[in-house]
N, C-alpha and C positions, 0 to 999 in steps of 0.2 A: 522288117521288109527292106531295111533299106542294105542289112548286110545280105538278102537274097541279091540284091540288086546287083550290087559290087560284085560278090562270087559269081554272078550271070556276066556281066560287064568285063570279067579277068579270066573268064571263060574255063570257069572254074564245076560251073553246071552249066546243062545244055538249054535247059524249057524251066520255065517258071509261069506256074499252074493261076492264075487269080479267077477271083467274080471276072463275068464280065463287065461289065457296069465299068469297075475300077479300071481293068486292063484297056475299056475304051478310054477313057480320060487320061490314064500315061502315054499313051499312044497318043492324043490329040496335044497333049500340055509339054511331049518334051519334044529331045531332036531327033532324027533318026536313030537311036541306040538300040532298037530293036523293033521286030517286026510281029505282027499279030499272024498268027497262024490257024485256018478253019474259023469255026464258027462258034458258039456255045454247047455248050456240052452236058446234056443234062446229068441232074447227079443220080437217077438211077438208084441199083445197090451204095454206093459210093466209090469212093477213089482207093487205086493201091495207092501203098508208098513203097519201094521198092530199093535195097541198100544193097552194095556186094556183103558175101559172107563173112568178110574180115570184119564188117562193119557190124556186127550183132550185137554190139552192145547201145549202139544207137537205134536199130529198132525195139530193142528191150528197152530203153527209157520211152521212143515213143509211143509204143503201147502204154506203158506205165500212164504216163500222160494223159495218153487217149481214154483209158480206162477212167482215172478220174474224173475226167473232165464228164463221159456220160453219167457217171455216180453224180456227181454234184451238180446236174442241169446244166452245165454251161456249154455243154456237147449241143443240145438239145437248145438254146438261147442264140446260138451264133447261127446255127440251122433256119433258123427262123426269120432272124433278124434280116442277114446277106442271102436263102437260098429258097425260101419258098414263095410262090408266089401269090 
C-alpha cells in the first residue's frame, strides 16, 4: 500500500481504488495529499484492472495471481472479511 501511495503521490497513477472504511480514515488521519472522489461503490460483478497493451505481461501475472488466490480460498476470505456485509 504504501508503494501505491508513493506512485499516486509522484503522479505516477492517477486513482487508487480502496474499502471505504480504510479510504475514510486516510482521508481523516493525513494532510491534504489527496481527495476522496464519489461515494462507495458496490462491488457488483467486480472490478476491472485495466494495463496498456505493452503492459501484457503484468496482467498475465495478475491473473496468474488472481486465479490462485480463488483456487486456494484466499480470493473468497479477503471478500468476506473487507466486502460483505
Amino acid at each position: 500500500l504504501v508503494d501505491l501511495f508513493n506512485a499516486f503521490l509522484a503522479k505516477k497513477v492517477d486513482v487508487v481504488l480502496l474499502n471505504y472504511g480504510y479510504a475514510r480514515y486516510l482521508y481523516n488521519t493525513t494532510s491534504s495529499k489527496f481527495k476522496l472522489v464519489g461515494g462507495k461503490i458496490p462491488i457488483g460483478n467486480g472490478y476491472g484492472i485495466l494495463a496498456l497493451k505493452s503492459n501484457r505481461h503484468l496482467i498475465e501475472q495478475i491473473n496468474h495471481i488472481l486465479l490462485n488466490m480463488e483456487e486456494n480460498g484466499a480470493y473468497l476470505k479477503i471478500y468476506n472479511r473487507y466486502f460483505a456485509e
